[in-house]
N, C-alpha and C positions, 0 to 999 in steps of 0.2 A: 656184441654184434657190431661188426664193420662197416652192413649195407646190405646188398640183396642177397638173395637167395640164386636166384636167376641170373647169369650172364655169361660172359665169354672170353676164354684165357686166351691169351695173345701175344705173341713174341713183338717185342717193338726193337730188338736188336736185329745187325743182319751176320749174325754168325752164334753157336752155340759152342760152347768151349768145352772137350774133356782135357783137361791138365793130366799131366802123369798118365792121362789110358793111352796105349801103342795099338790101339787095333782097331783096325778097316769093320764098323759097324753097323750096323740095321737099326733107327733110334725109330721104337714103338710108344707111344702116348696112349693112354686112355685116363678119361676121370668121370665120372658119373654124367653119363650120359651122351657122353661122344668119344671117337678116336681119334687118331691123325700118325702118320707113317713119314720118317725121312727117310728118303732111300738111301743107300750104301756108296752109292756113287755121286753122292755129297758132301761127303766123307773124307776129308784129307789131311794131310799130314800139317800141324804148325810150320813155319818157316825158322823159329828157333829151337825146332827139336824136341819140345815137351810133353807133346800130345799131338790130341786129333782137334778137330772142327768142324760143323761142320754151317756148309752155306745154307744159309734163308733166305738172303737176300729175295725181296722182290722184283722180279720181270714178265712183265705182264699178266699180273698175276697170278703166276706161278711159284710155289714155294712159299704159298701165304697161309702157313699152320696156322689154324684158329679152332677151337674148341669149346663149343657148345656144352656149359654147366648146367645142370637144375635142379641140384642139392650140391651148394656150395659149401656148406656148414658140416658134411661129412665126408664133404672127396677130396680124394689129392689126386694130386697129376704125377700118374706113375708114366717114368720114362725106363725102355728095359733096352738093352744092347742086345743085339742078334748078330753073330757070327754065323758066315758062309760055313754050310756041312755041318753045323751042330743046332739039334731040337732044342728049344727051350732058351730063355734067356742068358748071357752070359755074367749080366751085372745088371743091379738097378739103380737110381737115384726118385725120390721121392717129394715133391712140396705139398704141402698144403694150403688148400686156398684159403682157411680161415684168418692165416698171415698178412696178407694181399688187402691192401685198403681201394674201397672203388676208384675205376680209374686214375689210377697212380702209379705210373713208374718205379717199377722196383726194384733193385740189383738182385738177383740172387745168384748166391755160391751155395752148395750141396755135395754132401758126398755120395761119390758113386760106389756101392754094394757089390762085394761077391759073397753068395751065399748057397747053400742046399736046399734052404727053405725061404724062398721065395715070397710063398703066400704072407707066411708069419709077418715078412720086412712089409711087404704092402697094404698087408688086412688090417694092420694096427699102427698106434698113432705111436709113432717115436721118435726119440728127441738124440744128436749124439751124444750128450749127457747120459742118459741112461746105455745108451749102447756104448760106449768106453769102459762105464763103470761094470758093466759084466753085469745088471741086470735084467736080462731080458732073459726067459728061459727057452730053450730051443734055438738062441743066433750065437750060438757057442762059439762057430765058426764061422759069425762074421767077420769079413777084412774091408778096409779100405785101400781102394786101388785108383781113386784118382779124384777132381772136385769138377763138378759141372758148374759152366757158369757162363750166363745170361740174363738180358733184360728184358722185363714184362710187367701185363697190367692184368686186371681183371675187372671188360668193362661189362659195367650195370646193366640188366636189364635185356629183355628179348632183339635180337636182332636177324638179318638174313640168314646166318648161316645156323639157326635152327631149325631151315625147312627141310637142310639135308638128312637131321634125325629123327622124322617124322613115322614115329612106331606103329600109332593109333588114334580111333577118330579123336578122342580127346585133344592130344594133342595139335592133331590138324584143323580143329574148331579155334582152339588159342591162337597158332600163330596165324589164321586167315583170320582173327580178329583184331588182330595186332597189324597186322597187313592195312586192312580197312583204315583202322585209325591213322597210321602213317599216310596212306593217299589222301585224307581228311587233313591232316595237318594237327590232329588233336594228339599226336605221339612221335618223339623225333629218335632220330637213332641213340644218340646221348644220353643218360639218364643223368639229371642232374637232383642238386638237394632244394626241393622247395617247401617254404613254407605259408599256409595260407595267411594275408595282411592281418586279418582278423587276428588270427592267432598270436601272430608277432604282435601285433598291440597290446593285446590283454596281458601275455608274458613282460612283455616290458612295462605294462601299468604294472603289474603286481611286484615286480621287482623294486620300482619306483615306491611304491606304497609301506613295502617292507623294512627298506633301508632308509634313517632316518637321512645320513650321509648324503645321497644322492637326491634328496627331496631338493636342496638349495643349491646343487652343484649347476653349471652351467650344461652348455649343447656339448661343449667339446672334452668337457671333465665327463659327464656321461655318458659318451659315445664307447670311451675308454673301457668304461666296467659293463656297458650292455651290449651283448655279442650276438650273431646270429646261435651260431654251432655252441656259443657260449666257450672256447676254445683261448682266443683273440683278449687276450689280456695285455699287449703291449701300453706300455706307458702308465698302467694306472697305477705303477710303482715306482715312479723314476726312469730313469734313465738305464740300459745295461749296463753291469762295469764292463761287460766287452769291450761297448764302445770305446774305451780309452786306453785297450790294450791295443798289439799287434799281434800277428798270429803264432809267437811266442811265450804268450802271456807278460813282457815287461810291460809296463806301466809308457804312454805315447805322453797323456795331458793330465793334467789335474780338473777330476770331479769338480763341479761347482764354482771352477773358474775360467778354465779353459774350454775351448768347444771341442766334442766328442771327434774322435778321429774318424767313427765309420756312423752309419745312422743310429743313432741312440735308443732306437726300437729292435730294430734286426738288423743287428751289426755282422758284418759279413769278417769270416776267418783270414781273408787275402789281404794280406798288408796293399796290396794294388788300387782296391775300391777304395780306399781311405782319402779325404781330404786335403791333408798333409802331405800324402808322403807318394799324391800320382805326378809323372814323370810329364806329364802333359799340363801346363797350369790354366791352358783353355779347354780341358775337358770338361764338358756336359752330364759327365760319370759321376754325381755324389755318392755314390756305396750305397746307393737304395736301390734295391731289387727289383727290377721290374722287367716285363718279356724281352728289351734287347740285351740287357746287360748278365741274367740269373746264371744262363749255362750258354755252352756252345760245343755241338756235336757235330762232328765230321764238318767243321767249318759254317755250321749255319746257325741261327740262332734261335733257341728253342722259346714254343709259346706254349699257354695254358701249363699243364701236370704234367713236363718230361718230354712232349711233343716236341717235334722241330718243324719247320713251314713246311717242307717238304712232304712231311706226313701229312700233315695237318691238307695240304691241296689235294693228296690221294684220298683221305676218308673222306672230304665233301664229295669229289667224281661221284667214289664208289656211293657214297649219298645218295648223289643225284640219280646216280643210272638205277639206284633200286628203287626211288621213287616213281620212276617212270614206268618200271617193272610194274609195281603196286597202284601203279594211274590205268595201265591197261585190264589189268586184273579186274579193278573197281568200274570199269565199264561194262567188263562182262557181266559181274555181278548184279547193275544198275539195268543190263538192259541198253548201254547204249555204244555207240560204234557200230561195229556189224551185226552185233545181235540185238538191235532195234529190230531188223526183222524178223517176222513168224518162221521163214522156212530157214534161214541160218540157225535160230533155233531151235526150231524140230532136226533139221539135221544132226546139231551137237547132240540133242538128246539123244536122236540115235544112233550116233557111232557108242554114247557110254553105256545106254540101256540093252546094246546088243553087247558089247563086252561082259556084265554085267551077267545078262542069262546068260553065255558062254559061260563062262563061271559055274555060275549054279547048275546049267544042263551036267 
């Protein structure tokens, strides 16, 4: 298990790439529990002739595929190509979310499918391993005609755009309770990993207790071997040998006498970040990773998991303004703003209680 069950697939590139496919398409999505549609006319040609593309870019909020999971653990995100004048899909490409770690930026490449049996490629879980190797029974004739390729996440946890697939009362009780908590402050749109103090304490006593090692070690020899995620083993081994190569593999320094050419924890592959051998001798850059120096996309520089600020100032807006959304809601529900009054009230009642027998007469 990765993480939740619940949450929402999300393109964080602003373009989707078929390689190798030549054709003006319809790109249809569905996965357990929601859809989403690119249209045809977003659809255009690479400028080096290889394929197609097609735009996502965000303006003004348009073009913002997002898709609503809530059985992550057995959907994938079927994408089908539709061609003008012909029923039925022309090719498929396939991910599954079990891949997809929370909120984390992903690369993915995938092959795009042509097939007769459709169902068989999307109803079942398969690997191109097994499909090269010819066993799969009934994809006799499948082919590969081209490789999809895009970046995305899959974040945690319920957020706005589940109100759009709102089936049944159940479900409309969960997300007006998820609503509530957000105008409360007790649920934010993020999900992130917490663990209660308590807990961390006793974990790390018992760790403490068990390992005679650790009983005498100091704050900073300890910190090494007690992790949150438990993950985070840097240093309690030494030093990398990375650190003392270049991103060649030759050998820069000697271990145990000279100083490490990139950080001695998480040594970075770019001969650049290294100590030694940057072009600038007042740079502030020691090769240790941190939000301005990790990546940098389309010229800005990226924070948190794969984010870049840019993003990062659009999902707090889109934040705010669904907070407000869910402030006015939470007044109605409380009784206060305009429906502190009896007859705004009784009004609302009766415009839904007359819909309502309309219905049922």
């Amino acid at each position: 298990m990765l993480g939740w069950n619940v949450g929402t697939f999300e393109f964080t590139s602003e373009k989707i790439l078929a390689l190798n496919y030549h054709a003006h398409a319809k790109l249809k999505m569905r996965t357990g529990g929601s859809s989403g549609v690119i249209r045809r006319t977003q659809c255009r040609n690479l400028p080096e002739g290889d394929g197609m593309f097609f735009d996502i870019a965000k303006r003004d909020g348009k073009n913002n595929v997002r898709l609503p999971v809530k059985f992550r653990y057995r959907s994938p995100v079927i994408f089908e190509f539709h061609l003008a004048g012909k029923r039925g899909a022309a090719a498929y490409s396939v991910v599954w979310l079990h891949h997809l770690v929370d909120n984390t930026v992903t690369d993915i490449n995938i092959p795009i499918w042509t097939t007769k049996n459709g169902p068989r490629l999307t109803q079942n879980y398969l690997t191109e391993e097994s499909v090269t190797g010819k066993e799969v029974i009934g994809l006799e004739d499948l082919r590969e005609v081209g490789r999809l390729q895009f970046r995305c996440q899959f974040k945690a946890g319920t957020d706005e755009d589940h109100e759009h697939f709102i089936h049944d009362n159940d479900s409309r009780e969960t997300y007006e309770t998820w609503e509530a908590c957000l105008a409360e402050g007790v649920r934010h749109q993020k999900v992130g990993k917490e663990i209660p103090a308590r807990t961390q304490e006793l974990h790390d006593r018992s760790l403490t207790q068990a390992r005679d090692v650790l009983k005498d070690a100091g704050p900073e020899e300890r910190k090494k071997w007690l992790s949150k995620d438990g993950e985070d083993w840097s240093g309690a081994f030494g030093h990398d040998p990375k650190a003392y190569m270049d991103s060649s593999g030759r050998k820069k320094a000697e271990p145990g006498r000279d100083k490490p050419v990139h950080d001695p924890y998480s040594p970075s592959s770019d001969d650049d970040n290294g100590d030694d051998n940057s072009s600038e001798p007042d740079s502030d850059d020691l090769g240790i990773q941190t939000a301005n120096n990790t990546n940098r996309v389309n010229g800005s520089a990226e924070t948190g998991e794969g984010q870049t600020d840019g993003e990062m100032d659009g999902e707090s807006k889109r934040e705010e303004k669904h907070r407000e959304v869910a402030n006015k809601k939470s007044e109605k529900r409380k009784n206060r703003g305009l429906m502190q009054w009896k007859p705004v009230r009784v009004s609302f009642w009766t415009f839904h209680a007359g819909g309502v027998l309309n219905v049922l007469g």
